[in-house]
Backbone as CSV, one residue per row, in Angstrom:
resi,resn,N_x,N_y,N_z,CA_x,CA_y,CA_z,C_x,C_y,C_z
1,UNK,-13.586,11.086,16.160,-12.700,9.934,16.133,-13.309,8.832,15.253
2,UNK,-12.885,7.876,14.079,-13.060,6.944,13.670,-12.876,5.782,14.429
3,UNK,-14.328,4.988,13.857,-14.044,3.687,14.677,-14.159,2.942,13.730
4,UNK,-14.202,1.532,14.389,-14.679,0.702,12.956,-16.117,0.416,11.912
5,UNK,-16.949,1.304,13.445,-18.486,1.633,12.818,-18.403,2.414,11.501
6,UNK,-17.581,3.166,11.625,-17.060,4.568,10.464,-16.843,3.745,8.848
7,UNK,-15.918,2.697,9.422,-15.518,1.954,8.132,-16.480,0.987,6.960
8,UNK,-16.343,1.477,6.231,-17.832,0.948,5.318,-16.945,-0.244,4.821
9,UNK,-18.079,-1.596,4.300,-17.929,-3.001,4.152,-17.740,-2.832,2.563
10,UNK,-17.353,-4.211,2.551,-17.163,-4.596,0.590,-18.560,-4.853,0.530
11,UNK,-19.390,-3.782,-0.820,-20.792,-3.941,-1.517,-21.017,-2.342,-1.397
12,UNK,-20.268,-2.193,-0.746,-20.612,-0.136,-0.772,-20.231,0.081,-2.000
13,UNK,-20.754,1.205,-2.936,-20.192,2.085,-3.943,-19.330,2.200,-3.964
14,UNK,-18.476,3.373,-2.500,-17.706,4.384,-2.578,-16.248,3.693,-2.755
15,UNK,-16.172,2.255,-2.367,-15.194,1.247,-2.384,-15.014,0.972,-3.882
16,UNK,-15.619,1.418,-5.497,-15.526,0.697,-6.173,-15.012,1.943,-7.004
17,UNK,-15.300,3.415,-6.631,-15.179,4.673,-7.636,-13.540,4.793,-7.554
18,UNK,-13.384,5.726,-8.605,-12.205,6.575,-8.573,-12.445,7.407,-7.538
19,UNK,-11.063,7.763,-6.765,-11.557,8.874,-6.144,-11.318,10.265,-6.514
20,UNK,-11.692,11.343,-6.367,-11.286,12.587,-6.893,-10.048,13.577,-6.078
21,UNK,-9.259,13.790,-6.756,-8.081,14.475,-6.443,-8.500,15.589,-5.400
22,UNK,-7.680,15.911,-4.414,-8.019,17.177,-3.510,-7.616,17.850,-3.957
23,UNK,-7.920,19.825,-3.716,-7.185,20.883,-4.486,-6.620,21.823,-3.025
24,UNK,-5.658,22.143,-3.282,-4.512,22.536,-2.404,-4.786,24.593,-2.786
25,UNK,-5.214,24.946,-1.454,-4.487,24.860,-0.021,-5.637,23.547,0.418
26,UNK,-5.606,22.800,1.264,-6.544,21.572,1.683,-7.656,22.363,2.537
27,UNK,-8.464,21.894,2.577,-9.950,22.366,3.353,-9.488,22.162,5.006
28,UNK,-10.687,22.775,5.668,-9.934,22.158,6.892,-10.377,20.888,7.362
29,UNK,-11.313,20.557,6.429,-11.852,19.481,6.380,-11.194,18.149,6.013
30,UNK,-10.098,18.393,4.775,-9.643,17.267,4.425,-8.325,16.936,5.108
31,UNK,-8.231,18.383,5.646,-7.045,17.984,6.733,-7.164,17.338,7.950
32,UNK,-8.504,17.762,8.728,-9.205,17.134,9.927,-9.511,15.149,9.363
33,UNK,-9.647,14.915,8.493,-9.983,13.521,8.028,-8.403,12.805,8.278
34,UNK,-7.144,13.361,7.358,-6.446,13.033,7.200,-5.779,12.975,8.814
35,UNK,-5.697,13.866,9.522,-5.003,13.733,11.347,-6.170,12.524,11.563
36,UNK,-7.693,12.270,11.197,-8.820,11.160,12.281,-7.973,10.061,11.563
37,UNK,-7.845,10.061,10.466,-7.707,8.341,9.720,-6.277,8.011,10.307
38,UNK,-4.667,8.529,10.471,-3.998,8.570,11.181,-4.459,8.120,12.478
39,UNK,-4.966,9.032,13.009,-5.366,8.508,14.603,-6.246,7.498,15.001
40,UNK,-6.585,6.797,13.893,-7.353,5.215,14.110,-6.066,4.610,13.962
41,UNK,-5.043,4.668,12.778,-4.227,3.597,12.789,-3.193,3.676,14.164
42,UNK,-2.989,4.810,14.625,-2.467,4.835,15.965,-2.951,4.159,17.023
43,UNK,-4.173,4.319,17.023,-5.097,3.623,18.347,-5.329,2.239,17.606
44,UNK,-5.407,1.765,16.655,-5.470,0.288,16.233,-4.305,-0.188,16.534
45,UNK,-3.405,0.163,16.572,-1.811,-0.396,17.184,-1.367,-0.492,18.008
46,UNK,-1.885,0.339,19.116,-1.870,0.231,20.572,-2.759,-0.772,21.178
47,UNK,-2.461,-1.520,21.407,-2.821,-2.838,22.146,-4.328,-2.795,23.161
48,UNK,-3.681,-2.000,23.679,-4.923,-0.983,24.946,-6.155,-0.445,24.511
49,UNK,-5.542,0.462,23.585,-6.821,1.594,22.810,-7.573,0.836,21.996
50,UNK,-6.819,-0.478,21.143,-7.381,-0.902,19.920,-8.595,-2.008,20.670
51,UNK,-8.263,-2.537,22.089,-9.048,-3.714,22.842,-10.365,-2.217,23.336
52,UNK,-9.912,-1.345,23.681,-10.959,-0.816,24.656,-11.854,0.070,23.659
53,UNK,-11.140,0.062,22.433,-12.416,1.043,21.208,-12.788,0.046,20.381
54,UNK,-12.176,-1.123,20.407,-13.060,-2.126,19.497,-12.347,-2.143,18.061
55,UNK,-10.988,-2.327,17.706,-10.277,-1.323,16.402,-9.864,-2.846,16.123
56,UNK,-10.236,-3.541,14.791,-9.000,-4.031,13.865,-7.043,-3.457,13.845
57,UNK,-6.522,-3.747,14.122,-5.526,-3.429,13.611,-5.283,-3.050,12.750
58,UNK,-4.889,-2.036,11.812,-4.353,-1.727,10.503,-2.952,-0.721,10.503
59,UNK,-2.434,-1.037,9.113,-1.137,0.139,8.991,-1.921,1.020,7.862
60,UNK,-2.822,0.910,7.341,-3.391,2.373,6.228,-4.683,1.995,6.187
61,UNK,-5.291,3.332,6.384,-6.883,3.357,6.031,-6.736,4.512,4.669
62,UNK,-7.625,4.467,3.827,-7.968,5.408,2.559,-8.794,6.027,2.999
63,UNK,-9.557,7.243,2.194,-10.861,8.039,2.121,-11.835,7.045,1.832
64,UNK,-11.937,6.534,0.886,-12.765,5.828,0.260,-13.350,4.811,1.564
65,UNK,-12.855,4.522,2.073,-12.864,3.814,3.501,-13.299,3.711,4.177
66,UNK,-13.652,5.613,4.341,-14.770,5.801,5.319,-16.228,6.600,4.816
67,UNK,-16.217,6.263,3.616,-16.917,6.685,2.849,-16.977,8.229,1.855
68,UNK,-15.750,8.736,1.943,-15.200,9.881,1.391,-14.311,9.498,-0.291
69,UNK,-14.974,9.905,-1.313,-14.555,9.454,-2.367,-13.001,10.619,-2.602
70,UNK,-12.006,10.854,-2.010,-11.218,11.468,-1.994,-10.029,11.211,-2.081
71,UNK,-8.431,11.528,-2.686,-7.731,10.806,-2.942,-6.399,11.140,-1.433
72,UNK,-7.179,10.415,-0.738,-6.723,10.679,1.040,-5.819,9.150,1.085
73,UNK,-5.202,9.218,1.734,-4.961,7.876,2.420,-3.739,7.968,3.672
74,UNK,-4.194,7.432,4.701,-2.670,7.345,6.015,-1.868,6.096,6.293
75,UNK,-1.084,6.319,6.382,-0.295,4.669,6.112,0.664,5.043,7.499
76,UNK,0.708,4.049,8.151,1.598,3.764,9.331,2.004,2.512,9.556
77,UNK,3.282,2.156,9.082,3.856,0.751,9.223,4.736,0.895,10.258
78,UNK,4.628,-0.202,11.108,5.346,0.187,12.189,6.927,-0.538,11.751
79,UNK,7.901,0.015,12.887,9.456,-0.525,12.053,9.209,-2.224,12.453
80,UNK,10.292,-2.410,11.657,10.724,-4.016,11.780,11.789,-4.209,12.894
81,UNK,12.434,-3.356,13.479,13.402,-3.665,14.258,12.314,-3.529,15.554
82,UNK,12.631,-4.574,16.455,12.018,-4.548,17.533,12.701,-3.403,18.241
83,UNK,13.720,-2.886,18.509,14.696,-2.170,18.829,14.543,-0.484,19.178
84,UNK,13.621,0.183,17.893,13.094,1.008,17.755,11.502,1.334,17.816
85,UNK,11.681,2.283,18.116,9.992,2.398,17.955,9.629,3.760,16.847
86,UNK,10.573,4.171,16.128,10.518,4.556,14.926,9.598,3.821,13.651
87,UNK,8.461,4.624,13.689,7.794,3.430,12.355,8.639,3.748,11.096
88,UNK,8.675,2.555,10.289,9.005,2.176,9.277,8.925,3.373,8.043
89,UNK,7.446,3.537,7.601,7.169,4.445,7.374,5.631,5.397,8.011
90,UNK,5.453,6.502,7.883,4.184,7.288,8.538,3.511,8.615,8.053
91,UNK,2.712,8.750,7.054,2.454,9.784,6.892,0.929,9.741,6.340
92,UNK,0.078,10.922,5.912,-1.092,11.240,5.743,-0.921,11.553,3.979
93,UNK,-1.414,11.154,3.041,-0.677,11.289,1.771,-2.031,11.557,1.284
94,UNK,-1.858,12.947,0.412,-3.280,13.741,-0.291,-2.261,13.490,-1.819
95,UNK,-3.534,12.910,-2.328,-3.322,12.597,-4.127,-1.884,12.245,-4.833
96,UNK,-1.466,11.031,-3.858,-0.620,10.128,-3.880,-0.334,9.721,-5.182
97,UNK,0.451,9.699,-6.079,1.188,8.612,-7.607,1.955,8.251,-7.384
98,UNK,1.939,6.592,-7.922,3.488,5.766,-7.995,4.122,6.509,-9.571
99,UNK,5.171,7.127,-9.257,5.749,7.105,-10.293,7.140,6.231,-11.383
100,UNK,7.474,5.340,-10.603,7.869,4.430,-10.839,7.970,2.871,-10.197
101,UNK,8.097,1.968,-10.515,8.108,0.553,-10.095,9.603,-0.277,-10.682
102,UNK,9.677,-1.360,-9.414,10.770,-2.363,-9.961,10.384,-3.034,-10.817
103,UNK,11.040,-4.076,-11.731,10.074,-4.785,-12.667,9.814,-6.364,-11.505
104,UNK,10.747,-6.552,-10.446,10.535,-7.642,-9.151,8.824,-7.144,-8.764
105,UNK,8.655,-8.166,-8.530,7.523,-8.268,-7.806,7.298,-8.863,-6.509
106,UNK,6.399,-8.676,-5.486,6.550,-9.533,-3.878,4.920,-9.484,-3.120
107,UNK,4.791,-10.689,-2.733,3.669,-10.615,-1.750,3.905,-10.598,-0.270
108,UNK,2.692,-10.495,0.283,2.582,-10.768,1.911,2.528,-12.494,1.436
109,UNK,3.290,-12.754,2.057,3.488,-14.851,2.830,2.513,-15.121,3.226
110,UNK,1.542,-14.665,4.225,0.145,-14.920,4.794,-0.686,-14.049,3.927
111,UNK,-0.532,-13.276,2.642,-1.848,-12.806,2.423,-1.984,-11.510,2.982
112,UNK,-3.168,-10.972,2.262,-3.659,-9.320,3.168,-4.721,-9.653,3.595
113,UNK,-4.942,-8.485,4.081,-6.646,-8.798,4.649,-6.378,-6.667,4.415
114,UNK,-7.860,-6.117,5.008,-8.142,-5.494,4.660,-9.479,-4.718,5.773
115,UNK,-9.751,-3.410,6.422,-10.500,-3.646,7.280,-11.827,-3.035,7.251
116,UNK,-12.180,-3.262,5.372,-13.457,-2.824,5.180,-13.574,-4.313,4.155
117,UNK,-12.821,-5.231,4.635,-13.224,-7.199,4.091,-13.410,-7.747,5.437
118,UNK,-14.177,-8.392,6.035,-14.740,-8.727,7.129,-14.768,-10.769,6.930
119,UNK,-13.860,-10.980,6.091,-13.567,-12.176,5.658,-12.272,-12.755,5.246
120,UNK,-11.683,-13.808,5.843,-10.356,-13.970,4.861,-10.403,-14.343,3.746
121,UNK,-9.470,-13.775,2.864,-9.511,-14.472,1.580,-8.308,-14.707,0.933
122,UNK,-8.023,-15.887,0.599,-6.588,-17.010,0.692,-6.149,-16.404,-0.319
123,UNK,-4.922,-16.489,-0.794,-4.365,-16.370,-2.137,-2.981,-14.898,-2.504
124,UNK,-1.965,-14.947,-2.705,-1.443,-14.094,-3.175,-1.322,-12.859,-3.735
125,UNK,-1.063,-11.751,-3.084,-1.439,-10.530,-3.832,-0.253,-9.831,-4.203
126,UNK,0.056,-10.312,-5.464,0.832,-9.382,-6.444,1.660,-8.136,-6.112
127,UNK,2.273,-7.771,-6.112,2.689,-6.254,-6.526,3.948,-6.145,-6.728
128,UNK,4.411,-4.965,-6.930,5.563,-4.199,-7.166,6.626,-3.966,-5.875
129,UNK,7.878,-4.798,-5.737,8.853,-5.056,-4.827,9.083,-3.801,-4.268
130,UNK,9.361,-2.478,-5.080,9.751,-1.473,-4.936,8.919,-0.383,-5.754
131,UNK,8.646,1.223,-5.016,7.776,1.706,-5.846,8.677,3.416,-6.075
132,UNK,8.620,3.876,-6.245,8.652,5.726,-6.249,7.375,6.289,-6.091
133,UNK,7.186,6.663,-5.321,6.090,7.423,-4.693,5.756,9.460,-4.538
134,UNK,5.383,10.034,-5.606,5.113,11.069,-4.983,3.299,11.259,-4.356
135,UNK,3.740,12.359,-3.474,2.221,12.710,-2.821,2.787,13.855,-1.999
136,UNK,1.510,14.830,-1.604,1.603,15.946,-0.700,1.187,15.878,0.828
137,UNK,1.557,16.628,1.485,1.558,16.380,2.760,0.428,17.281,2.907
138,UNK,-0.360,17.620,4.256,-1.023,18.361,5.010,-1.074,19.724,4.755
139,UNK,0.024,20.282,4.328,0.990,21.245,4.456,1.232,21.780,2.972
140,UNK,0.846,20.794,1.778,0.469,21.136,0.297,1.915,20.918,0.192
141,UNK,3.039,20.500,0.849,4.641,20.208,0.510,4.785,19.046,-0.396
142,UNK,5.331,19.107,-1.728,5.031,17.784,-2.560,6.859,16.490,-1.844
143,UNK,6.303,15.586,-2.040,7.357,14.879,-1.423,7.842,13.752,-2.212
144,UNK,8.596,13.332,-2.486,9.033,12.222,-3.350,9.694,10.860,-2.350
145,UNK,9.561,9.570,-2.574,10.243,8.894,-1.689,10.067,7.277,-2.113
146,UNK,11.624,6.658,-2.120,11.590,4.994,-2.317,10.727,4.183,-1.558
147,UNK,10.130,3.132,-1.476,9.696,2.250,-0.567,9.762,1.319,-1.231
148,UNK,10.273,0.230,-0.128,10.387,-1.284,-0.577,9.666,-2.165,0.178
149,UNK,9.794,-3.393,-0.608,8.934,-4.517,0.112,7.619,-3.839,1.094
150,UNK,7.609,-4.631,2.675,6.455,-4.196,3.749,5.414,-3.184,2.773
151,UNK,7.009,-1.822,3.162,5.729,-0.840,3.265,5.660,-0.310,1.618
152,UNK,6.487,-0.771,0.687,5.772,-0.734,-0.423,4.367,-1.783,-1.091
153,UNK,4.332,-2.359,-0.164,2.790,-3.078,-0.631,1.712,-2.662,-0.042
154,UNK,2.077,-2.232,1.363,1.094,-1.496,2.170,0.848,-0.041,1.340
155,UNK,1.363,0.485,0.779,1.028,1.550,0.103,0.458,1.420,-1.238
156,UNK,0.692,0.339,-2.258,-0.130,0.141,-3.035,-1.610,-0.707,-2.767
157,UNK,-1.856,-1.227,-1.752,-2.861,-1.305,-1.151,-3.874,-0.737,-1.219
158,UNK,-3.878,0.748,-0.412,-3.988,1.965,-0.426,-4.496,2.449,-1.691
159,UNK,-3.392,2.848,-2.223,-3.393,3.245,-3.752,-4.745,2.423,-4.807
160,UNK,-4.486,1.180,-4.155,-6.059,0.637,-4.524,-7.037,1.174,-4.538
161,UNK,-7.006,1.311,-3.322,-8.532,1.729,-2.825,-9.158,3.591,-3.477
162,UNK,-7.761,3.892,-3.783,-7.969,5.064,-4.214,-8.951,5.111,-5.449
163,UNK,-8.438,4.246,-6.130,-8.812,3.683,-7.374,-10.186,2.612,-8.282
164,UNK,-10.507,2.332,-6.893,-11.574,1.302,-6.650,-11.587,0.062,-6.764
165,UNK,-10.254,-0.567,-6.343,-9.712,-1.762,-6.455,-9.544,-1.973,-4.791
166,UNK,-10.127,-3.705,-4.922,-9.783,-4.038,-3.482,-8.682,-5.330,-3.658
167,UNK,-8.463,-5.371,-2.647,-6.856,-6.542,-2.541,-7.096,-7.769,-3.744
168,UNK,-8.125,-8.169,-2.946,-8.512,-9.602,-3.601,-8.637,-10.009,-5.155
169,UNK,-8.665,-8.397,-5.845,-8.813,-8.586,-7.201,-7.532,-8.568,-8.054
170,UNK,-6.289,-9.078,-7.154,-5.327,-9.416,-7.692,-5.229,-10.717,-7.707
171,UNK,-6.125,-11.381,-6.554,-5.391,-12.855,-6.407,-6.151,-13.508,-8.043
172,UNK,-5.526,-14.466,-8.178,-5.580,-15.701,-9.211,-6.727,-16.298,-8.909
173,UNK,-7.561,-16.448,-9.573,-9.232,-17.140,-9.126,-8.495,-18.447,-9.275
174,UNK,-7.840,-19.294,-10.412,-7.748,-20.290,-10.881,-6.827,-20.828,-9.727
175,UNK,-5.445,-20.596,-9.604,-4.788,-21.103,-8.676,-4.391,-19.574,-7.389
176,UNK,-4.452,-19.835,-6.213,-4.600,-18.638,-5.899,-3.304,-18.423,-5.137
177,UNK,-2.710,-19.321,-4.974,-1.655,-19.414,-4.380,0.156,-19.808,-5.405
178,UNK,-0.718,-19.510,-6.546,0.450,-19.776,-7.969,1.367,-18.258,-7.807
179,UNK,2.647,-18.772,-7.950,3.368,-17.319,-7.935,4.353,-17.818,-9.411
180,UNK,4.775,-16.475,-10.312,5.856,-16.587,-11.175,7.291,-16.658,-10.513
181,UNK,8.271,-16.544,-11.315,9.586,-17.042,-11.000,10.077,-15.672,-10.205
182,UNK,10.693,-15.742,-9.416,11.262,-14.840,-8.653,10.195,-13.499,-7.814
183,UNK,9.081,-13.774,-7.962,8.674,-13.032,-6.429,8.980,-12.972,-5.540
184,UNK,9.277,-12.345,-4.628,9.920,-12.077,-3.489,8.321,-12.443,-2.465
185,UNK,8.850,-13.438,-1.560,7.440,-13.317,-0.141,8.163,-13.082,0.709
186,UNK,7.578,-11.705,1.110,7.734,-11.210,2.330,7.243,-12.261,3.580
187,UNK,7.620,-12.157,4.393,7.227,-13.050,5.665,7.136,-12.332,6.988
């Protein structure tokens, strides 16, 4: 099981590399990572599990994350309708590409945070309103799929980290809270 001991801090390496593509059929290894990193963001969301294991909250942890330079990442956004308990979006995504973007752009309103940054850090983070997303499942099934706003930022997030980019190196050093004309803030 991953905890937050598992999760390596900003100044590690493995946070700064590319990561390397997995090769399909998946190991049982990279499949066993991909169900643990899932099952932290499950138990970080549960109120109970996340107080009694000691868990940050998060909707996606990467490979890179936990110190696995691999192009892993699990994303679990939970829905927006209080109504349901259908998450938003949920899956375990092996060697993930955006293949297309809106030319809109949108931030988080409060900012990201991040749960290998152990600090807040103020300022706007950029991205793409809407993305096209392919990636493979568990299962080596290739999948294609829209995401907007939430959980399209939560997934380029991610996609960061794949890459060796962390949040913060989008914000604006100069003004950090400067946005262009028509960004969308999420709230």
């Amino acid at each position: 099981m991953i905890t937050m001991d598992d999760i390596i801090r900003e100044g590690r390496p493995t946070l700064r590399k590319v990561a390397e593509e997995v090769t399909f059929p998946l190991s049982d290894e990279d499949k066993k990572l991909g169900k643990e990193m899932m099952e932290f963001l499950e138990n970080s969301q549960d109120p109970q599990k996340a107080e009694e294991l000691q868990l940050r909250g998060g909707v996606g942890l990467a490979a890179p994350q936990v110190d696995v330079g691999k192009r892993i990442t699990a994303v679990l956004v939970p829905s927006m309708d209080p109504d349901s308990d259908e998450p938003e979006f949920k899956d375990v995504l092996y060697n993930p590409k955006i293949l297309s973007h809106s030319v809109q752009q949108a931030c988080m309103g409060e900012g990201e945070g991040c749960l290998s940054v152990d600090r807040d850090v103020a300022g706007y983070v950029v991205r793409q309103a809407r993305i096209t997303l392919r990636y493979y499942n568990a299962e080596g099934e290739k999948k294609k799929i829209r995401l907007k706003n939430y959980p399209a930022v939560v997934v380029q997030h991610e996609l960061d980290h794949l890459n060796g980019v962390l949040f913060y190196d989008h914000i604006n050093e100069d003004n950090p809270f400067a946005l262009n004309e028509g960004v969308l803030v999420i709230e």
